[in-house]
Backbone as CSV, one residue per row, in Angstrom:
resi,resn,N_x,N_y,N_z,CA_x,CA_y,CA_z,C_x,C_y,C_z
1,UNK,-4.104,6.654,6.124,-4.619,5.316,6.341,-5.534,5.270,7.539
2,UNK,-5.330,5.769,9.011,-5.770,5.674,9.894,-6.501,6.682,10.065
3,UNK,-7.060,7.745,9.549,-7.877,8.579,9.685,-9.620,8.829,8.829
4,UNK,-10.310,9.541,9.005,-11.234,8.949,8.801,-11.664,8.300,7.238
5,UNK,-11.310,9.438,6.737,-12.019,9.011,4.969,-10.983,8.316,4.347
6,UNK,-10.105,7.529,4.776,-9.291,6.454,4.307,-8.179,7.270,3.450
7,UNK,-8.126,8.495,3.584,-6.901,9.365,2.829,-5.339,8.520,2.932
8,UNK,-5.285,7.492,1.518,-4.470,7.005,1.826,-2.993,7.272,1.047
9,UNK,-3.100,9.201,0.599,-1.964,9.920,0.081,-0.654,9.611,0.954
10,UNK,0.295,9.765,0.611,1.855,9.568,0.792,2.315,11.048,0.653
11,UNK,3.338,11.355,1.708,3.797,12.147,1.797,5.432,11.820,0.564
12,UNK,5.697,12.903,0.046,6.506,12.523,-1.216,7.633,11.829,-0.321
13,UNK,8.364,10.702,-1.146,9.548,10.328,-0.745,10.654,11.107,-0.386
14,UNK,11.121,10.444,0.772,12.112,11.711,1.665,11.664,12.576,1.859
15,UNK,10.483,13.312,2.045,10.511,13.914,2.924,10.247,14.314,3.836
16,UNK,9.764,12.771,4.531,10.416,12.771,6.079,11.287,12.646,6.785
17,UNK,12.495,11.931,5.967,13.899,11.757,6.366,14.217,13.780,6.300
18,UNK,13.797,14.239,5.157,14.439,15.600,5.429,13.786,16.597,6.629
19,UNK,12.706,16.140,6.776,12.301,17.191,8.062,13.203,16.237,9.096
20,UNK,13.290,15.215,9.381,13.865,14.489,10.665,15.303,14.973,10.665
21,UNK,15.839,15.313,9.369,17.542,15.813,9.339,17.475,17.570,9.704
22,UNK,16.403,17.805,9.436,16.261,19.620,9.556,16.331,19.952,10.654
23,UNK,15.127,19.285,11.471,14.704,19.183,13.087,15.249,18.290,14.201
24,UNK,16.086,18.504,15.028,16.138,17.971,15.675,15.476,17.221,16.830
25,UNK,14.645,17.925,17.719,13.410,17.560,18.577,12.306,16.764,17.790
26,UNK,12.158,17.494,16.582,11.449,16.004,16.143,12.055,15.040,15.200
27,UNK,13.207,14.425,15.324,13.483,13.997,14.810,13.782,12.653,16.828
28,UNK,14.480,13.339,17.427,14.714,12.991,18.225,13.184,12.028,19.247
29,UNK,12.292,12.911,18.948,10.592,12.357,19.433,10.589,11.117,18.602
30,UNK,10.717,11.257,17.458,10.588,10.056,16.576,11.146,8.112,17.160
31,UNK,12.609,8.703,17.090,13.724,7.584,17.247,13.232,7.284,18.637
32,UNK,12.495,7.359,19.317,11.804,7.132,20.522,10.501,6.066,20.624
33,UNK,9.497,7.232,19.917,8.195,6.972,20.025,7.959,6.203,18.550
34,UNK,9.054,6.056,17.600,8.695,4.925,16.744,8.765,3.296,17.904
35,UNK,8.744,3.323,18.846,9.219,2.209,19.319,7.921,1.628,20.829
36,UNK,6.797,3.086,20.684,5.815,2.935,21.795,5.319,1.981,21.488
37,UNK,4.778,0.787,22.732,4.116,-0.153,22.830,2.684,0.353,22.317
38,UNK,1.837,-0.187,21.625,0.287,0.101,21.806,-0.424,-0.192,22.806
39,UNK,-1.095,0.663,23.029,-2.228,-0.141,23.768,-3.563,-0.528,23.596
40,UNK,-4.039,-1.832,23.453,-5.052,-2.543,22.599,-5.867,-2.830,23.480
41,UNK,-6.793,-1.909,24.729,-7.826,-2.534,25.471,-8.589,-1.691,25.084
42,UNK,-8.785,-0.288,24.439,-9.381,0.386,24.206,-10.280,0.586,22.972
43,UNK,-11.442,1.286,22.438,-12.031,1.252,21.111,-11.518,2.647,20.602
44,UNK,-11.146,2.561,19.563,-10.470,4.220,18.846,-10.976,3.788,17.486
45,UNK,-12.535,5.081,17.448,-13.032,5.227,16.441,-12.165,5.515,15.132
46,UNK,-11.036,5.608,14.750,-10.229,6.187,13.545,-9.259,4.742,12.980
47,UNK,-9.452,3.828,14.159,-8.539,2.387,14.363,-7.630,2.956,15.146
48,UNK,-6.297,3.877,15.068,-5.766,4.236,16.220,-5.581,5.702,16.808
49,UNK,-4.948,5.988,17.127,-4.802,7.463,17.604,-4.049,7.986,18.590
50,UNK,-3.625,8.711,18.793,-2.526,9.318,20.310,-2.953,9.129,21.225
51,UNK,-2.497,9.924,22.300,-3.056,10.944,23.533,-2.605,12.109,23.807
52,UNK,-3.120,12.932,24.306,-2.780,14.279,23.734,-1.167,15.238,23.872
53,UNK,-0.499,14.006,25.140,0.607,14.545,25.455,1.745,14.071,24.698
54,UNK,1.196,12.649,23.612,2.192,11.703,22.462,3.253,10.801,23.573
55,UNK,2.808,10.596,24.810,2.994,9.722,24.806,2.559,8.060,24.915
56,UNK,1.758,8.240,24.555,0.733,6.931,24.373,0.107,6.528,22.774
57,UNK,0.104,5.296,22.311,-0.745,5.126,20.899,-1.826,3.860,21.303
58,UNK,-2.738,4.266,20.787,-3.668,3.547,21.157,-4.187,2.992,19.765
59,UNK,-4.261,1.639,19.569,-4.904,1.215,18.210,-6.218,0.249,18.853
60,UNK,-7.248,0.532,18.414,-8.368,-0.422,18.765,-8.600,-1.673,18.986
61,UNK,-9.322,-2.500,20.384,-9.067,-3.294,20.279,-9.747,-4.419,19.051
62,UNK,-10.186,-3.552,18.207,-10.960,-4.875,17.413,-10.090,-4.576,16.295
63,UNK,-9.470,-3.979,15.958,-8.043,-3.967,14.589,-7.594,-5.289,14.507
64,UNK,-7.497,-5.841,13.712,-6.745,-7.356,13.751,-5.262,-6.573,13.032
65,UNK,-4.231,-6.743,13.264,-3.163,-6.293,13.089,-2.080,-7.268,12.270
66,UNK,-2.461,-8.863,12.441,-1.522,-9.606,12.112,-2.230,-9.916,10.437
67,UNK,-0.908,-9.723,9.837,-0.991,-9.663,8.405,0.244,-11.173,8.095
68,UNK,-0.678,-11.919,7.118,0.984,-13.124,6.958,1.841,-13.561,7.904
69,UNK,1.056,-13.762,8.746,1.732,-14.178,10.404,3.164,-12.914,10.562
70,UNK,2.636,-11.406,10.502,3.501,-10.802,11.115,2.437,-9.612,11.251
71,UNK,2.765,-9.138,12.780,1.931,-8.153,12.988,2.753,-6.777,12.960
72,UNK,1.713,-6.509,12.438,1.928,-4.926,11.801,1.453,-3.604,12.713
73,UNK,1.343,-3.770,13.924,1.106,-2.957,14.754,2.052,-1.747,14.950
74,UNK,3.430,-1.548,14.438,4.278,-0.912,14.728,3.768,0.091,13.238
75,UNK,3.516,-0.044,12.738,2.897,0.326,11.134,1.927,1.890,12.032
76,UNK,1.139,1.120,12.623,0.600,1.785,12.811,0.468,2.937,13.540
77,UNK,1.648,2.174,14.758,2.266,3.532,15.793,3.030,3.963,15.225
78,UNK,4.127,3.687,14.170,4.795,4.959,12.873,3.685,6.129,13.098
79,UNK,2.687,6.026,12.196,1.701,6.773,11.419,1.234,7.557,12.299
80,UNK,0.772,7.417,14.129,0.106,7.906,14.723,1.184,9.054,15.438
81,UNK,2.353,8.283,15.338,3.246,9.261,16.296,4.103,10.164,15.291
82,UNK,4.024,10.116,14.271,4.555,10.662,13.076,3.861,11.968,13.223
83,UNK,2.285,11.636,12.776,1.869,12.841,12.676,1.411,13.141,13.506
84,UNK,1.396,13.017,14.844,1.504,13.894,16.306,2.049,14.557,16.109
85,UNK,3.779,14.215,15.956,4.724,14.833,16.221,5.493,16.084,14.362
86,UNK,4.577,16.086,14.074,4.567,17.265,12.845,3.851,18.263,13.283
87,UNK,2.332,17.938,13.549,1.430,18.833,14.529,2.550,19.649,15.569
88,UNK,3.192,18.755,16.961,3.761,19.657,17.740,4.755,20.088,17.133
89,UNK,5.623,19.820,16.954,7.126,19.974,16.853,7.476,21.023,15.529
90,UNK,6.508,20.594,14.599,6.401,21.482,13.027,5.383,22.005,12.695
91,UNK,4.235,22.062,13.218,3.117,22.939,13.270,2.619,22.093,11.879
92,UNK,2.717,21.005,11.782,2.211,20.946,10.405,0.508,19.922,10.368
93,UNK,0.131,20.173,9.671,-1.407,19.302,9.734,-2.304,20.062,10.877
94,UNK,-2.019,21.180,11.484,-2.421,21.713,12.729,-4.400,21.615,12.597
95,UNK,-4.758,22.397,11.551,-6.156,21.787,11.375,-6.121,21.052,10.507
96,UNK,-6.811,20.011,10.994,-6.701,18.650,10.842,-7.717,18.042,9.230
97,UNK,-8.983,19.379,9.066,-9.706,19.698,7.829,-9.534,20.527,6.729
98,UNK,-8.222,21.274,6.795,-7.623,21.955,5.830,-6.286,21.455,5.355
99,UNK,-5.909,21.133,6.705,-4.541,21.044,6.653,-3.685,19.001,6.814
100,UNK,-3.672,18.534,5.517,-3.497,16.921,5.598,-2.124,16.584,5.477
101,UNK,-1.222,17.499,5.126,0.269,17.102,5.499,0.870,16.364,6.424
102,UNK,0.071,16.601,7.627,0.744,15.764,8.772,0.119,14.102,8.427
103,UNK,-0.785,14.170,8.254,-1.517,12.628,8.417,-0.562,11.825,6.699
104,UNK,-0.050,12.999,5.729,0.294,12.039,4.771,1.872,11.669,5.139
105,UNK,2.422,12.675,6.206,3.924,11.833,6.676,3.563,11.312,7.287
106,UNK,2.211,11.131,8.287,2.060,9.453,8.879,2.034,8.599,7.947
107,UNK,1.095,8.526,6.924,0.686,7.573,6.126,2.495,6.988,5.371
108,UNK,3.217,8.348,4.979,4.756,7.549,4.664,5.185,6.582,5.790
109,UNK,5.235,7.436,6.923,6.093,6.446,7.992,5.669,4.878,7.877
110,UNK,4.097,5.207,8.410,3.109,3.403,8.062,3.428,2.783,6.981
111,UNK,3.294,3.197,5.526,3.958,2.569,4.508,5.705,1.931,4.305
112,UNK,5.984,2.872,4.996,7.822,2.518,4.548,7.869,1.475,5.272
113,UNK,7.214,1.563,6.518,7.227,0.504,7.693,6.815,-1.132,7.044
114,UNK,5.852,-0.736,6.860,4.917,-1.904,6.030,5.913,-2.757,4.942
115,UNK,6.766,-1.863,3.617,6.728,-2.577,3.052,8.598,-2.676,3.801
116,UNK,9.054,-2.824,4.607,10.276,-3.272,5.277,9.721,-4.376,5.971
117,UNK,8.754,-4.444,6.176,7.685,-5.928,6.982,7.536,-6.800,5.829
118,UNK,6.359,-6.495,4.948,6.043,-7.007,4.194,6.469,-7.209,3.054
119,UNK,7.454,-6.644,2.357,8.001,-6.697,1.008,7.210,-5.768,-0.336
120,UNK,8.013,-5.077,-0.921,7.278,-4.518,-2.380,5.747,-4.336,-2.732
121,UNK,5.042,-5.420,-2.695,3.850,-5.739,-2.821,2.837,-5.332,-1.038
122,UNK,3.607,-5.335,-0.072,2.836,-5.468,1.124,1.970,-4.215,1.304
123,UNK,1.764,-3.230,0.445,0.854,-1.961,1.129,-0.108,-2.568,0.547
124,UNK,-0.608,-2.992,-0.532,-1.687,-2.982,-1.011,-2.086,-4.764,0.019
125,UNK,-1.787,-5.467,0.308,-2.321,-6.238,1.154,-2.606,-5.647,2.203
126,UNK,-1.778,-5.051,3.129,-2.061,-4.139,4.036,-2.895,-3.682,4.116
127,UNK,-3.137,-2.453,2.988,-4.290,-1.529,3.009,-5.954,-2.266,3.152
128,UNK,-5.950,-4.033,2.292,-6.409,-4.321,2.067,-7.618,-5.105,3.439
129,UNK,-6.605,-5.699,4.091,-6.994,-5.922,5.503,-7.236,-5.259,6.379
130,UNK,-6.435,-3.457,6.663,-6.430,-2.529,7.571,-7.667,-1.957,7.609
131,UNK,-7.751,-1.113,6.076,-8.408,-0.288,5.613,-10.171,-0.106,6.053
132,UNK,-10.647,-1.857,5.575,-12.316,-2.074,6.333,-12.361,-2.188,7.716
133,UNK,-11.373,-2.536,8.266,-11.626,-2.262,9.697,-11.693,-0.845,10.186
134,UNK,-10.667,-0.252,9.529,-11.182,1.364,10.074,-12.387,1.819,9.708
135,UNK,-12.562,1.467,8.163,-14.181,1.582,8.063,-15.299,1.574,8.689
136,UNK,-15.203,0.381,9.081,-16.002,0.037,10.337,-16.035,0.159,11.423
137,UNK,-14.955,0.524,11.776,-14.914,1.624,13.654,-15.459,2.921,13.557
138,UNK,-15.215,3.393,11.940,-15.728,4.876,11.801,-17.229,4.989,12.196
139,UNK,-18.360,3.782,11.411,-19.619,3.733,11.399,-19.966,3.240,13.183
140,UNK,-19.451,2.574,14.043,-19.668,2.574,15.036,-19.802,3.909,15.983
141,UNK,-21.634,3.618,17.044,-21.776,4.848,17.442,-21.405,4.044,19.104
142,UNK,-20.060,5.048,19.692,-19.832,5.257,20.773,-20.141,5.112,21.856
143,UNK,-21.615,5.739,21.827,-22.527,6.152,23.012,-23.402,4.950,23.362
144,UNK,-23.910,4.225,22.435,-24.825,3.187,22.403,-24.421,2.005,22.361
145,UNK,-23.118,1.912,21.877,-22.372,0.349,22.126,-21.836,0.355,23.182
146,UNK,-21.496,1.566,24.089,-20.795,1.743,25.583,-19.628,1.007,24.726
147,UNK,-18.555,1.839,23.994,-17.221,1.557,23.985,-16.040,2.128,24.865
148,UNK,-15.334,1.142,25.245,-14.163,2.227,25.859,-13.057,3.003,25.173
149,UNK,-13.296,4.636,25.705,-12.852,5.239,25.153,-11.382,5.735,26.039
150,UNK,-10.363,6.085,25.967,-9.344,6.188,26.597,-9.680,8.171,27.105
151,UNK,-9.341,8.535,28.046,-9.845,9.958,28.826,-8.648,11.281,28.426
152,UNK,-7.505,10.238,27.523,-6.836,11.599,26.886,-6.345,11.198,25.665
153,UNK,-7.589,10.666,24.643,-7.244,10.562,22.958,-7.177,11.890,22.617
154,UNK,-6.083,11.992,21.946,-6.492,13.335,21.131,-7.550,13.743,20.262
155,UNK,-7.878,14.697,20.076,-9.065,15.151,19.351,-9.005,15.310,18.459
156,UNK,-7.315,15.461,17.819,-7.698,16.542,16.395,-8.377,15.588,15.214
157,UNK,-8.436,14.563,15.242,-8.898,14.318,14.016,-10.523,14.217,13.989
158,UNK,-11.268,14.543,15.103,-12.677,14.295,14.989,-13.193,15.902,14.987
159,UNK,-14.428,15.744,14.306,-15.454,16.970,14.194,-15.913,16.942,15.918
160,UNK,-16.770,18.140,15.697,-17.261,18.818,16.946,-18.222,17.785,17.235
161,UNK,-18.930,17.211,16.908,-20.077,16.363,17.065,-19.162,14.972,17.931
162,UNK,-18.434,14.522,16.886,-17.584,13.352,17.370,-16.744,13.413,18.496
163,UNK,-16.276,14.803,18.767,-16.055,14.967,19.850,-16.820,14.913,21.333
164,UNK,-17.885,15.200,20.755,-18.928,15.417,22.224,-19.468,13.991,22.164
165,UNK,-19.793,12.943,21.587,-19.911,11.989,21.842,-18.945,11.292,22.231
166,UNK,-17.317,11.189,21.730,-16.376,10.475,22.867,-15.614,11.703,24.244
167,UNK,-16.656,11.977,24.722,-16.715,12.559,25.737,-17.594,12.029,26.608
168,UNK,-18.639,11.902,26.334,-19.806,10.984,26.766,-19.093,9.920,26.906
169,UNK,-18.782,9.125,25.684,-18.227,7.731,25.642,-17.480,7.933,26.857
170,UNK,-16.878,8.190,27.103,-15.181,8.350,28.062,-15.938,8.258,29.264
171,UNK,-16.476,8.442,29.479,-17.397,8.397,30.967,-18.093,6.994,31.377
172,UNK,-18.175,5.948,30.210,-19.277,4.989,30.739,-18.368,4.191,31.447
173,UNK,-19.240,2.731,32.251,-18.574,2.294,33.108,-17.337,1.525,32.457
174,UNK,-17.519,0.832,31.247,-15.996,0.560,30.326,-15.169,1.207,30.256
175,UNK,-15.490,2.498,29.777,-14.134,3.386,29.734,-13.557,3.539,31.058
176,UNK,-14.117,3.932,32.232,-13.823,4.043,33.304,-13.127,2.928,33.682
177,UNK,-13.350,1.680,33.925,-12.945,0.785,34.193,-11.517,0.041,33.585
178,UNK,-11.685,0.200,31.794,-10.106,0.405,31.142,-9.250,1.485,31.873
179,UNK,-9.681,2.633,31.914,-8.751,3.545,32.374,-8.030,3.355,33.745
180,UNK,-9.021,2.893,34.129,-8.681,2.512,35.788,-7.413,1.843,35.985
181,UNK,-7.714,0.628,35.140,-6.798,-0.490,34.165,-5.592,-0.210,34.345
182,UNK,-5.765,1.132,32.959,-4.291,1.289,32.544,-3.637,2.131,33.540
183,UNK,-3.807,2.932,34.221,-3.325,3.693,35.192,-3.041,3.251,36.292
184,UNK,-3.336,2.186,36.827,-2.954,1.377,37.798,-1.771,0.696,38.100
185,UNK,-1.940,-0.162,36.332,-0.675,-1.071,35.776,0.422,-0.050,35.192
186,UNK,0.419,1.359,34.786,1.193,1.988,34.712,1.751,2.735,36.152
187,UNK,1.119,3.062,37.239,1.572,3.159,38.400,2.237,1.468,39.404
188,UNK,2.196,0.587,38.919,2.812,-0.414,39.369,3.893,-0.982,38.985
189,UNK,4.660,-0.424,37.443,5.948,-0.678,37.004,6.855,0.235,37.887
């Protein structure tokens, strides 16, 4: 769902409950980081995305999230910290252009999530509202809108190109200034 070409495959039923019963550490990362706050000051070309150490999810701030007066933001940190944590913990999805396993046990986690929110019918509304917005963060260029970019998104899901432009990005005075932001207010709790 959250990645670029809208790959919105499902990882088969159960089996993410069975890697979470296999593994302990990631099962244990999970029951955690299913529960990270987002953080919504930032622009994340994909709609959301990690940081490279998993502990942070960042969903964009222009995502509108609230679906049927219930927001679905937790949907989305499922999906992001899901398949972080297959990447570390299970090596799985490791390249990110061959290898789509990890992003389709995100896409389960986001779904199961969704329709325990929304009911039976709620992915396809979901998808329906989510889906063009990621669209449209994808076609946004970085460098020229001066978006803020957060200084430790993970990379894996962008090409080499996309990378060197939110690198650039990460530098302008927005990004700088979010970051400043968040690191401040996280050194003041």
């Amino acid at each position: 769902m959250v990645a670029g070409d809208i790959d919105d495959t499902l990882a088969p039923e159960g089996r993410l409950a069975k890697l979470r019963a296999q593994f302990k550490a990631f099962d244990d990362y999970l029951k955690d980081a299913w529960h990270f706050r987002p953080i919504r000051t930032f622009f994340i070309p994909y709609g959301a995305g990690m940081n490279e150490d998993g502990t942070r999810v960042y969903i964009s701030n222009d995502i509108q999230t609230v679906i049927d007066g219930v927001d679905c933001a937790e949907c989305l940190v499922r999906h992001e910290t899901t398949e972080w944590a297959a990447r570390t913990f299970l090596g799985i999805g490791l390249d990110y252009s061959t290898d789509s396993r990890g992003h389709h046990l995100g896409n389960r986690a986001e779904h199961d999530r969704v329709i325990e929110l929304l009911g039976p019918e709620g992915w396809d509304l979901y998808s329906r509202i989510i889906d063009p917005q990621v669209i449209l963060d994808e076609r946004q260029n970085v460098i020229e809108m001066e978006k803020p970019i957060p200084r430790d998104l993970a990379m894996y899901p962008y090409d080499e190109d996309e990378i060197t432009e939110l690198k650039v990005a990460m530098q302008n005075d927005r990004s700088v200034e979010e970051w400043e932001k968040l690191n401040e207010a996280e050194t003041n709790r």
